[in-house]
N, CA and C atoms as a LAMMPS dump frame, in Angstrom:
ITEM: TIMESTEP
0
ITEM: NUMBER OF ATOMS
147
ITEM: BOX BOUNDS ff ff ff
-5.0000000000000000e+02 5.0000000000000000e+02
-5.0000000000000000e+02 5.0000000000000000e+02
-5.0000000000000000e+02 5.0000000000000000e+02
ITEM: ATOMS id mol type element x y z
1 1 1 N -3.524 12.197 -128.183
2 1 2 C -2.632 13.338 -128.084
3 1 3 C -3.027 14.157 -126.856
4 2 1 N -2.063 13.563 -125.949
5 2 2 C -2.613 14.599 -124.142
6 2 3 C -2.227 16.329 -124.514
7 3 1 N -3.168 17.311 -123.988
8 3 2 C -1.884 18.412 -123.953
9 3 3 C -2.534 18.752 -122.626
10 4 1 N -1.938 19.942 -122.031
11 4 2 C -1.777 20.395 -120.757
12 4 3 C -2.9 21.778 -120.5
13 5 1 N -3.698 21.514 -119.498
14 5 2 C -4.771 22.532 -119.395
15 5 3 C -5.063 22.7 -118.208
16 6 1 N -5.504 23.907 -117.499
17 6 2 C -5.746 24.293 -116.497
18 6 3 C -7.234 23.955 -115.977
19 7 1 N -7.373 23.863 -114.357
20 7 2 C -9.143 23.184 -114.719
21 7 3 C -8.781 23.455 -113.137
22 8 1 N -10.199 22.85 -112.684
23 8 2 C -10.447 22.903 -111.032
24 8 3 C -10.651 21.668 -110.732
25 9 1 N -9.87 21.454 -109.653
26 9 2 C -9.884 20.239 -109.2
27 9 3 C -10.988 19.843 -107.674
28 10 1 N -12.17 19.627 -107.925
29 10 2 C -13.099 19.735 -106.798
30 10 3 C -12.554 18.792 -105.496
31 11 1 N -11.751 18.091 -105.591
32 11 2 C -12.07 17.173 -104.742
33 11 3 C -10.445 17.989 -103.661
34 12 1 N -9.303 18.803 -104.313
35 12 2 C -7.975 19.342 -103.943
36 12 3 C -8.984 20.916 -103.729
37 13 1 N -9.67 21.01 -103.936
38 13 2 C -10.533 22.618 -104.126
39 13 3 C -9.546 23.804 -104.227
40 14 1 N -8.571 23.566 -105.766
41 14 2 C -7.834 24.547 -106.712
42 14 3 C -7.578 23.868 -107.742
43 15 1 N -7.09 24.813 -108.024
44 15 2 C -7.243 25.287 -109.376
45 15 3 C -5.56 24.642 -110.018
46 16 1 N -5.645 23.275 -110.873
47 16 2 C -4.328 22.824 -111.337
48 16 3 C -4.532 22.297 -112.902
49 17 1 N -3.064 22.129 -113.014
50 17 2 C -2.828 22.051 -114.596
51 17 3 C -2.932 20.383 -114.289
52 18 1 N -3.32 19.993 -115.429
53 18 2 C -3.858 18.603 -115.896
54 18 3 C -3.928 17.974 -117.469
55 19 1 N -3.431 16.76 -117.566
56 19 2 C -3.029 16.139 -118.829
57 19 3 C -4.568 15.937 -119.477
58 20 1 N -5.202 16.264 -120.577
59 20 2 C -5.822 15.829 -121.067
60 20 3 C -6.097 15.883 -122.377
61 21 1 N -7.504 15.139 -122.633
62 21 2 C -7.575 14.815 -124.284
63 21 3 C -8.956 15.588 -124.548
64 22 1 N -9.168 16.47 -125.573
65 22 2 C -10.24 17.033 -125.86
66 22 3 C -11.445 16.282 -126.972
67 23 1 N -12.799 16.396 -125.78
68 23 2 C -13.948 15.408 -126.648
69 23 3 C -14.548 16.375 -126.866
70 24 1 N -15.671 15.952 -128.059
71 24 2 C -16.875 17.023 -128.201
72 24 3 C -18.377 16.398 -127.903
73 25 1 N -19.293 17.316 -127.336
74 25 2 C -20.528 16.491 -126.965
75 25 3 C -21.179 17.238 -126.951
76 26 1 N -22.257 17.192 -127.783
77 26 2 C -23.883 18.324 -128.465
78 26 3 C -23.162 19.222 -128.83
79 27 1 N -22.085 19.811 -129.841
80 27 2 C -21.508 20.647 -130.347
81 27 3 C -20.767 21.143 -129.552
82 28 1 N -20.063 20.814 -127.952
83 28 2 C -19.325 21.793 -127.121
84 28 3 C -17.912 20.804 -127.355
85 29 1 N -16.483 21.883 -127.062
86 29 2 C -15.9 20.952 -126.937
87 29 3 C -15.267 20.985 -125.64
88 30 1 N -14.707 19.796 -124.92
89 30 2 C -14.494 20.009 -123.503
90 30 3 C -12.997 18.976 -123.281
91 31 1 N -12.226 19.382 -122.306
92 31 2 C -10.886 19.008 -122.202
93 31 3 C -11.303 17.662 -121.282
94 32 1 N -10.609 16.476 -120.598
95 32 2 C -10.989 15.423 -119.921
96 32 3 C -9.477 15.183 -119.291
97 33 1 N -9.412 14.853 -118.584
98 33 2 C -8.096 14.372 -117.96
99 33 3 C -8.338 13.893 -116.142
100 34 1 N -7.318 13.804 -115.329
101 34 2 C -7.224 13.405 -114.3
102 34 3 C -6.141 14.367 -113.576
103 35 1 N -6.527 14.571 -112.097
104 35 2 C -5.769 15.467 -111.026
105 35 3 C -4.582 14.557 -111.199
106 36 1 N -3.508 15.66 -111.11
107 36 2 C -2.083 14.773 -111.085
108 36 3 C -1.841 14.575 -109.517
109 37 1 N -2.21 14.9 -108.555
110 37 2 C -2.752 14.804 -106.843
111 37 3 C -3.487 14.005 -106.358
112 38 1 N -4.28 14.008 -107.007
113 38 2 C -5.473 13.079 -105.9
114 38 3 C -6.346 11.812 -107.024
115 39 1 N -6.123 12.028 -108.446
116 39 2 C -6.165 11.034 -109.478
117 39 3 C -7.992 11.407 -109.56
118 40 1 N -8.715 12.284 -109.102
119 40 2 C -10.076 12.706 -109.497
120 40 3 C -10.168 12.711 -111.041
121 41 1 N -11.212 12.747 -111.497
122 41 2 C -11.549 13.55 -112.655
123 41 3 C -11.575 14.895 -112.45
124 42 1 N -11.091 15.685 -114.09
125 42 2 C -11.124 17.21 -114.531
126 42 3 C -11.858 16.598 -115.554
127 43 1 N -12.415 18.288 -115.804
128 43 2 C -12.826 18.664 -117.365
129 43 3 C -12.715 20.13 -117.302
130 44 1 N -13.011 20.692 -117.922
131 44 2 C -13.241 21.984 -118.505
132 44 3 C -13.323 22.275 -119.882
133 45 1 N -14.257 23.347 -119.818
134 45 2 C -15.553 23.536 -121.323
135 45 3 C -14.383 24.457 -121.846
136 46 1 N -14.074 24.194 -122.824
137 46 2 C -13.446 24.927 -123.974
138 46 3 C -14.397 25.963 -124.602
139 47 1 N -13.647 26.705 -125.604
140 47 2 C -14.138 27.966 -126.078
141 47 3 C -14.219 27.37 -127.576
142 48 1 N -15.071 27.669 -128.588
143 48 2 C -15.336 26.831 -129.885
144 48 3 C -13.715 26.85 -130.768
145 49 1 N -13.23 28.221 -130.752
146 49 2 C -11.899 28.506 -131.343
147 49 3 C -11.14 27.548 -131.454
């Protein structure tokens, strides 16, 4: 189930919305997806909520 999340894209250096799927790892949970631009990896650390 993709949903849509905002993240930084290091390799475009801003800040874009991106399809991803949320994992959890040592109790954090974190979003995963790919730049819809340049096909890099995203992530970004979620909030526990």
């Amino acid at each position: 189930m993709a949903e849509s999340y905002n993240g930084y894209c290091v390799k475009c250096k801003e800040k874009r919305d991106f399809d991803g799927e949320v994992h959890e790892t040592n109790g954090r949970r974190m979003a995963k997806g790919t730049c819809p631009v340049c096909g890099t990896k995203m992530n970004r650390i979620l909030g526990k909520a």
